[in-house]
N, C-alpha and C positions, 0 to 999 in steps of 0.2 A: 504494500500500500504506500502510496506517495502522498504524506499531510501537505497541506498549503502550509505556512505558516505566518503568523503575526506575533509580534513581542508588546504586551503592552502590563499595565500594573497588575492585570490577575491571568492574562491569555497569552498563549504564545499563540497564532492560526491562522496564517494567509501567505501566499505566493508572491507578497512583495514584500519583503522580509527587511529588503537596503533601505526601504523608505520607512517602514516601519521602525526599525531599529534608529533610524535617525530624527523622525519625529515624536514617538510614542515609550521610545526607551527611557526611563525613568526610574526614581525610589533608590535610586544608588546603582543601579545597574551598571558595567561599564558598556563602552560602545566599541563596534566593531566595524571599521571601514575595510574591507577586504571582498572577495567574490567565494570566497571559502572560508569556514570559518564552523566550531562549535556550539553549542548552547546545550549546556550539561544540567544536572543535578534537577530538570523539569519533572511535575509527573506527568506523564504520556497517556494520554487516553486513548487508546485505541479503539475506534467505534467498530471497525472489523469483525473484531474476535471480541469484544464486550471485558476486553483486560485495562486495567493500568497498572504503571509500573512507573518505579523515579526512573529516569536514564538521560539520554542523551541524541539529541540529533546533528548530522553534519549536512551542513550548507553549500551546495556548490550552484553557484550560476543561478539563485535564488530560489532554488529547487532543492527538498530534504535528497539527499543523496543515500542516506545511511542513520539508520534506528539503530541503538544501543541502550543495552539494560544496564543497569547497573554495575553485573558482575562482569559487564565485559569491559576492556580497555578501549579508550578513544582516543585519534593519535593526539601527540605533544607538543605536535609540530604546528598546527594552526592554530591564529587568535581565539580564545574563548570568554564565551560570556556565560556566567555563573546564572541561572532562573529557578533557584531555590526558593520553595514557598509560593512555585507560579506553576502555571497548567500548559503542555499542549495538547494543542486540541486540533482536528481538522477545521478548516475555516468552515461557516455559518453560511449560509444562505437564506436571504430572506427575498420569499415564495410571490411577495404582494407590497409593492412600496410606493412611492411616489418621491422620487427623488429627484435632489438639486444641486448643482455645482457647488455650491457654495455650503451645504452642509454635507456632501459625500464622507470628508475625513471622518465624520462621527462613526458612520458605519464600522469602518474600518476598525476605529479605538474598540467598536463594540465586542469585535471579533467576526463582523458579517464580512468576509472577501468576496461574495457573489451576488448581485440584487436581479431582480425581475421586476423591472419598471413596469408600471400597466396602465394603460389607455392614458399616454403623456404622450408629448409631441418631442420627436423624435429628433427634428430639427434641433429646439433647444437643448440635447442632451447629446450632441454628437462629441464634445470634445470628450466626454464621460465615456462615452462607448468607443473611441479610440485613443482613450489615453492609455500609455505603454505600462508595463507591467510593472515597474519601478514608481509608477504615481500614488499619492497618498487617498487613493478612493477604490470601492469596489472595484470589481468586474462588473460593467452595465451589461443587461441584456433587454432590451422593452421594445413593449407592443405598443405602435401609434395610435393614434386616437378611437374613439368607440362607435363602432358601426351605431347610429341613434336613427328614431325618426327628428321630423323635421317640429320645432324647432332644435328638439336635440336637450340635451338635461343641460349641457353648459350652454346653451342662447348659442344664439347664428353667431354671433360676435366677439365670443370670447377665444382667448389663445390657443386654448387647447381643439378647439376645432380650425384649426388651420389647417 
């Protein structure tokens, strides 16, 4: 299984991990600038197999590379960042949202790395849906506006019928 991850004060769980550790890393944490890199002493929730366990994941290319328990050894040789008394987790998805450029990083802090926009204009949300995987907001996926009769629940006039 490959988690997403996010590092933030109770969650580690999302797939942009460089942005995340550089905005949301905190509480004494230290920081990691590297493209490889550990984050030990977590407990690991594996939704898979219904386990957790303390261990350790390694980081390559902002992708978990490599799951380790406790009893096994991590190398010595990459920067590490200690998440003792924090969780990973696979990143959240949230099914039904309505979301905006300007509050996305919330998601993210929440532990949500994947949203499903629904019946928003899609126009306004394009930088959200191609921003690259290192930005400090979900993964957008959304459905354009709502098939309605006429006038429609938002009026003939409003943005979201565009």
């Amino acid at each position: 299984m490959l988690f997403s991850v996010l590092v933030y004060e109770y969650v580690i769980a999302s797939s942009k991990i460089e942005c995340i550790l550089t905005k949301f890393f905190h509480g004494g944490m230290e920081m990691v600038d590297s493209k490889e890199y550990i984050v030990k002493n977590g407990m690991i929730i594996d939704v898979e197999n219904g386990d957790s366990f303390i261990g350790a994941i390694e980081v390559k290319e902002n992708k978990i590379s490599k799951i380790y328990r406790s009893t096994e050894m991590v190398p010595d040789h990459l920067p590490t960042v200690d998440a003792e008394g924090k969780f990973i987790i696979p990143g959240l998805i949230d099914m039904h949202c309505h979301i905006q450029e300007n509050f996305a990083p919330h998601f993210l802090a929440s532990g949500i790395t994947t949203v499903r926009n629904t019946a928003g204009n899609v126009i306004f949300l394009q930088s959200l849906i191609e921003a690259p995987l290192d930005a400090p907001t979900p993964r957008v996926y959304a459905a354009d506006r709502m098939i309605d009769g006429e006038p429609g629940l938002w009026g003939p006039t409003a943005s979201e019928t565009w």
